[in-house]
Structures are given as C-alpha cells and as structure tokens.
N, C-alpha and C positions, 0 to 999 in steps of 0.2 A: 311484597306482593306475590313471590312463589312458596307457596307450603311447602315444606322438611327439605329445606336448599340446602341445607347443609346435610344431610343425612343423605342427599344423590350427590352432593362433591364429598364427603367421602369416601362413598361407593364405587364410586368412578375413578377416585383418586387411585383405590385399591387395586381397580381394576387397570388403571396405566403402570399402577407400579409391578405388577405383575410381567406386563408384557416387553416393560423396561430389563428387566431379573430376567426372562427368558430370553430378551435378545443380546441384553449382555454375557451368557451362557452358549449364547449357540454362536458368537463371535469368538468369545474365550477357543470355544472346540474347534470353531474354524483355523483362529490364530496356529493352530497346533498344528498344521496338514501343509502340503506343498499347494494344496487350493485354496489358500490366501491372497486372490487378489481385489484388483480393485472391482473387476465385474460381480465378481461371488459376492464382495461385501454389498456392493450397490442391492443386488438381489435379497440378497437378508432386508436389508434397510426397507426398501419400498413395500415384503411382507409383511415386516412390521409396524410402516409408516402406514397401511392399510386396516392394520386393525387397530394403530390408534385412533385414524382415521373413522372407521366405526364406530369407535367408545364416544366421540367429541359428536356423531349424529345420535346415537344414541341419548346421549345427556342433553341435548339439546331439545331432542322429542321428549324426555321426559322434565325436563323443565318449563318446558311450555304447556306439555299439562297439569300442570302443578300452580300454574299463575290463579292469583285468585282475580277470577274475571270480572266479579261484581265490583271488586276496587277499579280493576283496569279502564269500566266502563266509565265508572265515576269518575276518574281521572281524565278521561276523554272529554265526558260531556263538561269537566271544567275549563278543560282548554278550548271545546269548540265556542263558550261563553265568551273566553279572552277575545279572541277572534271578530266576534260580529262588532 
C-alpha cells in the first residue's frame, strides 16, 4: 500500500547510520578529555536522540504520503461492509 517503501527505508536508514558514526565520533573525542562525564555524555545523547528523533517524523510524513490511497479507501469501504 505505500509506493517506493523501500527506497525511504533506505534513505532513512542512511540517514540514521550517519548520525549513529557521528555520535559515535564525537563520544570517541569526548572519551578523550577530563569532560567525560555522565552529564556531558547525557547531553550528547539527547542531541542526538533529537535528530533521530526528526528522521523517525520525517519518515513517517513521508510514508504516509506515499500510501496509495485509492487501495486504502477500498480497503476501508471493505471492512465498513464487514461491519453492517
């Protein structure tokens, strides 16, 4: 029911692993400093917990415009038939 679903999860998938490789990089450079603690790393986390955060509305806004509606519908008016 969603057109090229597979071509936005790997898009997206790209786009997490990305941000995975940079937070892993910028803990790496943390790990290195006497500013290694728990509050710093917490602060890393939640910036980047924010823009995976982003990617997961993102992909969701464009998987739902992707759905093909005209099935979706049909699949509705088959279950409102169950129904009655």
């Amino acid at each position: 029911m969603i057109n090229n679903k597979e071509d936005i999860v790997e898009n997206k998938s790209e786009e997490l692993r990305q941000i995975i490789v940079a937070y892993a990089d910028e803990m790496d450079k943390l790990s290195d400093t006497d500013a290694f603690t728990i509050d710093n790393i917490e602060k890393l986390w939640d910036g980047f917990g924010e823009s995976a955060k982003e990617i997961f509305k993102e992909t969701s806004r464009e998987l739902i415009s992707k759905v093909n509606e005209k099935e979706a519908i049909r699949l509705k008016k088959g279950n409102m038939k169950r129904k009655e």
